[in-house]
N, C-alpha and C positions, 0 to 999 in steps of 0.2 A: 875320747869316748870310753866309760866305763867298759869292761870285758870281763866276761859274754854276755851279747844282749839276750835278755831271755823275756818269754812270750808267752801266754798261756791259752791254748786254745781247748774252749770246752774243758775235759780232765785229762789234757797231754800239756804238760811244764816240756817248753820249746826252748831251747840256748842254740844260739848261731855260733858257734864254735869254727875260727880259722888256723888254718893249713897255711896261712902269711899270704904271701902273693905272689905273680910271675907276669914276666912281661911278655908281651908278644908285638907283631908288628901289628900299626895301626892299621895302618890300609887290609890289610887282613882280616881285621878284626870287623871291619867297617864295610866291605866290601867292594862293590860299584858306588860308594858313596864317596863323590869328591873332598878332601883333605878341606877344603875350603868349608866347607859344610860344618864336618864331625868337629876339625880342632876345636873352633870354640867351645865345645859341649865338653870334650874331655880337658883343656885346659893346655894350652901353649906349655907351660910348664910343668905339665905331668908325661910331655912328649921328649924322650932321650935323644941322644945325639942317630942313634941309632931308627930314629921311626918308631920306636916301640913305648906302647902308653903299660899302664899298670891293670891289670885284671887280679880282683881279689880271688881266694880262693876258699870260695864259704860257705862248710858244712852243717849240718844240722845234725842235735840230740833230741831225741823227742823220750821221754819216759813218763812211764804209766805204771802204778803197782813197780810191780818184777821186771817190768818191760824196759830197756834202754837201748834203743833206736837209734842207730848211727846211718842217715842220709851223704852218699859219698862219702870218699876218703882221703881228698887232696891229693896230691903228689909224691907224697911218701918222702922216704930217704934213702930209698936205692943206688937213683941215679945219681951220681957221684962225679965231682972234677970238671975236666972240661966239658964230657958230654951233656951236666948238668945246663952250665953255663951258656954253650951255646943253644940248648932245645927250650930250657925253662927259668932265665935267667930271674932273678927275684930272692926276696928274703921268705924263706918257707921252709916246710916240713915241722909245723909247730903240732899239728893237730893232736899227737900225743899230751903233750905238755897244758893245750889249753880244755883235753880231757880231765886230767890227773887236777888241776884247778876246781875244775865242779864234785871234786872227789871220785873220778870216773877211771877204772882200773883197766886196760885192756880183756881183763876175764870177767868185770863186770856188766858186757857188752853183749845182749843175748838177740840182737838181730842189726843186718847191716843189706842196704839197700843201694844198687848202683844205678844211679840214674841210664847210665852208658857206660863202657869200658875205655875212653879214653884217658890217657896216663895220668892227665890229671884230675882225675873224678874216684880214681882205683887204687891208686898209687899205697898209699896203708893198707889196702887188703891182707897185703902177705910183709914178711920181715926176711930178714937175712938172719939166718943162727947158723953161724959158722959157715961151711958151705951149703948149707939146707935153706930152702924157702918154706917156711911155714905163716899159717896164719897168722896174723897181728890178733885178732879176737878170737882165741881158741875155745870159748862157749858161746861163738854166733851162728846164726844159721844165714847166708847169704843169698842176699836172691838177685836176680839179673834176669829181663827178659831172654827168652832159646833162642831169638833170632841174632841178637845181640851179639851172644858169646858165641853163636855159628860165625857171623862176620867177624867177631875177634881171633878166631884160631883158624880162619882160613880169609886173611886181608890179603887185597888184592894190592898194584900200584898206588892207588890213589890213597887206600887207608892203611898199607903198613906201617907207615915211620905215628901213627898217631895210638898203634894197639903195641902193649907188651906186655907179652903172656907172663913174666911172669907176675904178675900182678892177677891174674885172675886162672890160671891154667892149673896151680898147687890146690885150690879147694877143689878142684875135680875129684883130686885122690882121698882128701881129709871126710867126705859125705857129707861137707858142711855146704855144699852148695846146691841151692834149687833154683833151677828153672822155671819163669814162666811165658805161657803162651797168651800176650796180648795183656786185654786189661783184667785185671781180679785184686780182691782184695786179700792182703796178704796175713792183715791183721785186724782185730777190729776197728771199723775208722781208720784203715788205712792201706791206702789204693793204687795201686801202680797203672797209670793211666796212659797210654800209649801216645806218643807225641812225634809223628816222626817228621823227618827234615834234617836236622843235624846229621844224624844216621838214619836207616829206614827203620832201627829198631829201637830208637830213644822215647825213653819213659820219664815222663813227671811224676812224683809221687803226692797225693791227695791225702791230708789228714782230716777225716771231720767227725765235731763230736759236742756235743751240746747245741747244736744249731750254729758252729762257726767253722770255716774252713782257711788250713793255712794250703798252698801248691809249694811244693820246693820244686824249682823250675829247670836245672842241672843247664844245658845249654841250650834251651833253646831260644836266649839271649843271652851275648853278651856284655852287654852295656845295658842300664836302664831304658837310654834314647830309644831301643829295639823294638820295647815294646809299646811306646809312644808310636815310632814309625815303624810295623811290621817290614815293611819295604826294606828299610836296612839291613841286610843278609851278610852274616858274615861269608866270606872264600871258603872257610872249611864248611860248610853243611853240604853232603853230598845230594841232596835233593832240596834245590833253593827253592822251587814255584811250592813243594807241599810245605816245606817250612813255612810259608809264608802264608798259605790256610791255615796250618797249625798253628800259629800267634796268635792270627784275627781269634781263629776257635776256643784256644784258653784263655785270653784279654776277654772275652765277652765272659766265657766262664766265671771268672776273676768277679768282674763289675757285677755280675747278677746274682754272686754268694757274697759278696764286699772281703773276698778272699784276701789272706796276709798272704804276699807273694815272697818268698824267699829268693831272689836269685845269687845262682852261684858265684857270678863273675862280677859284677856289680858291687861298688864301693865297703868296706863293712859299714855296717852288717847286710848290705843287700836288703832289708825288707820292706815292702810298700803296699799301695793298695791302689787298684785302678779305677780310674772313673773316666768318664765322658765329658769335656766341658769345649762348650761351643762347636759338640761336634767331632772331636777330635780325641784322641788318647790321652790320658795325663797318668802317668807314675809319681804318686806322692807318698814319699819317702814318710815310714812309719817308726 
């Protein structure tokens, strides 16, 4: 497939721009959902020796005029060697590279939106120069829901090994980071819509503008099947039963705008559009 797919919604020029991919374990991914079930969907042989299928890792550019919108920021290149290997095994940390292809410079980056703060949605936030963490987009203004980044610099057992600060903790000091409380728009046609389940503070971000609407959907699936079967929960969402309001809630959303559904983790390019048919969910790949 030609790369980056690019989209046009209303007067926002949309590129899915990947960060490569990482693997994680199936059953994980899949939840209470028996092996017997999901294999066929994901594919016998996209499943390693190890139980672990492939999850892409796919960002979004959205630019407008002066505006160049970076939705998440994959996994970065921080983590390094073995710790890489064992937490996020996979071919990744391109997102720069498949910037600099749309002719997209680090400094020409003037806002960047984190769906969540888990490591691999934040990970290019910030760089290593020398022993310094500074931002990777030093003319963005960064925004993250306040509940968010409260749960990222103060995770308890269940969420520490999934946050690291330094990914999000350096624009504290730089003033490039804002906070917000809930749902609001942050730019015109462009909405940070509160979706919790994965975390209690994860946000979808809503572009709309000419009478069309894209969701980039960060995790609140990981697979396409997800949102065919809300039911399917991944292990990680720490509040499984509201996650699973919150799908019904944006899927219906989705069908009643004929929204281009970006999601993160889902095949590249991740994009689709949902409909109803006999009743039931359908993700068709766009």
């Amino acid at each position: 497939m030609a790369r980056p797919v690019t989209f046009r919604i209303g007067d926002f020029d949309l590129a899915v721009v990947s960060d490569g991919f990482m693997r994680l374990d199936g059953g994980a991914v899949m939840g209470l959902v028996p092996r017997v079930l999901w294999e066929p969907i994901v594919g016998k042989d996209n499943i390693d020796a190890e139980h672990r299928i492939p999850l892409a890792l796919n960002c979004v550019v959205a630019r407008r005029g002066d505006m160049v919108l970076l939705l998440d920021t994959g996994l970065g290149n921080k983590l390094t060697g073995a710790a890489r290997e064992r937490m996020f095994p996979g071919d990744n940390g391109h997102l720069l590279a498949e910037l600099a292809a749309l002719g997209i410079e680090p400094s020409d980056v003037t806002h960047v939106a984190n769906t969540h703060l888990h490591a691999d949605h934040c990970g290019w936030n910030t760089i290593r120069d020398g022993e310094q963490l500074t931002p990777t987009f030093p003319n963005a203004r960064y925004f993250m829901e306040r509940g968010e980044f409260e749960a990222a610099i103060h995770p308890n057992e269940r969420t520490r090994g999934t946050y690291f600060a330094e990914n999000f903790e350096p624009l504290a000091g730089t003033g490039q980071l804002e906070l917000i409380d809930g749902e609001r728009e942050i730019l015109p046609g462009v909405t940070f819509v509160p979706s919790p389940g994965h975390t209690a503070d994860h946000a979808i971000v809503a572009l709309v503008s000419g009478g069309e609407t894209a969701l980039y959907t960060g995790d609140l699936a990981h697979h396409a099947v997800q949102f065919e079967r809300p039911a399917w929960i991944p292990a990680f969402d720490v509040l499984p039963l509201v996650s699973l309001e919150t799908k019904k809630h944006v899927v219906e959303r989705a069908i009643a705008a004929n929204a281009l559904i970006v999601s993160t983790h889902s095949e590249y390019p991740g994009t689709g559009r949902m409909r109803t048919v006999n009743g039931r969910y359908r993700f068709e790949p766009a």
